[in-house]
C-alpha positions in Angstrom: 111.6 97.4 118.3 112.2 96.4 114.2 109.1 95.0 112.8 109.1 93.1 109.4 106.8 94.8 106.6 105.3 94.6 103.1 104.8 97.9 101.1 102.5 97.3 98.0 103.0 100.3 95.7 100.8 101.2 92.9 102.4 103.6 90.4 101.2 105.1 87.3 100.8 102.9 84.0 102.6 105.4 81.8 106.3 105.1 83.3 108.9 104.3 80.7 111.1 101.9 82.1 114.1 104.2 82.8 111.2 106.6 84.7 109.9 103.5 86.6 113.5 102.7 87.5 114.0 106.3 89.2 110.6 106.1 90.8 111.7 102.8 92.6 114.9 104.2 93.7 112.7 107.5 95.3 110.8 105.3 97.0 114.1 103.5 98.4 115.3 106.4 99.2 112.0 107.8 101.0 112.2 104.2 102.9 116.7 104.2 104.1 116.1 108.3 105.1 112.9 106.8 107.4 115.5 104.2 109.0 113.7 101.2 107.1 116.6 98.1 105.9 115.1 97.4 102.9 114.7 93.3 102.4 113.7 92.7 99.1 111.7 94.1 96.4 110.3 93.2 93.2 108.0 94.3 90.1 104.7 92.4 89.7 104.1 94.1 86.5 101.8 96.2 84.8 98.4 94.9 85.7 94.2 95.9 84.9 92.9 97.6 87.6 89.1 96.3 89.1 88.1 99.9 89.3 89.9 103.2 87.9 92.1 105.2 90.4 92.5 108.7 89.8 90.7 108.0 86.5 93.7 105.5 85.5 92.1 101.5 84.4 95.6 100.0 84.8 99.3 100.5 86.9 102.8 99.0 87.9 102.7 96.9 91.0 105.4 96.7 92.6 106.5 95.3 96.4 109.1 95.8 98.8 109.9 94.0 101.5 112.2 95.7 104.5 112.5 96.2 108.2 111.7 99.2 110.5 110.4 100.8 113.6 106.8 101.4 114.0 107.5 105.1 114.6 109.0 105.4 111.1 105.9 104.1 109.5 103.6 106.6 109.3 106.5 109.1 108.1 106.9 106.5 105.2 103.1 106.2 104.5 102.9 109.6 104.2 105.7 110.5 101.8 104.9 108.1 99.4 101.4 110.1 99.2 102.7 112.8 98.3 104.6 111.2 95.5 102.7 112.4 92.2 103.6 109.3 90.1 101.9 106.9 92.7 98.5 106.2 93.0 98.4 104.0 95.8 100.2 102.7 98.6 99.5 100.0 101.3 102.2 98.6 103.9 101.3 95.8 106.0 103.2 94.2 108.6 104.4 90.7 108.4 105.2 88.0 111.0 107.8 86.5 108.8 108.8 87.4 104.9 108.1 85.0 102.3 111.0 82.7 101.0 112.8 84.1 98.0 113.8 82.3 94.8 117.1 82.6 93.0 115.7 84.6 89.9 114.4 87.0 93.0 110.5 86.2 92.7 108.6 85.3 96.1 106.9 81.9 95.9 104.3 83.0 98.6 
């Protein structure tokens, strides 16, 4: 059975943009191998953190939606641990995806 989710990935603040750009396409990559059809995804940006994770006060956010079995989950959740340029992850699953607009931002 393919269930919807949202992955909320967390990566380290000092990316250059051409480093960022390879770790999204690992994490794509970590998602297709798992059997995932990725939906969507987009950067939130580089934000300030509440508290510091692994002693870093800010990080990229960045989502992705996509589509998958439950069974390939946990496989996903923990490759993207192991990824040394991440500091957090946190998939969820949806009941629906939120409506896209055209420059590719979610407006939920």
């Amino acid at each position: 059975m393919i269930r919807k989710y949202e992955a909320c990935i967390l990566m380290e603040p000092a990316l250059d943009p051409t480093s960022l750009e390879e770790e999204v396409n690992n994490i794509s990559q970590i998602l297709t191998d798992s059997g995932a059809n990725i939906i969507h995804h987009e950067l939130w940006g580089k934000r300030m953190l509440t508290h510091p994770i692994k002693k870093k006060n800010e990080g990229y956010y960045y989502l992705f939606y996509f589509e998958a079995a439950p069974d390939g989950i946990t496989k996903i959740d923990s490759a993207l641990k192991h990824r040394e340029k991440i500091l957090r992850s946190l998939i969820l699953m949806k009941k629906e995806f939120p409506e896209f607009t055209k420059n590719g931002r979610s407006e939920s």
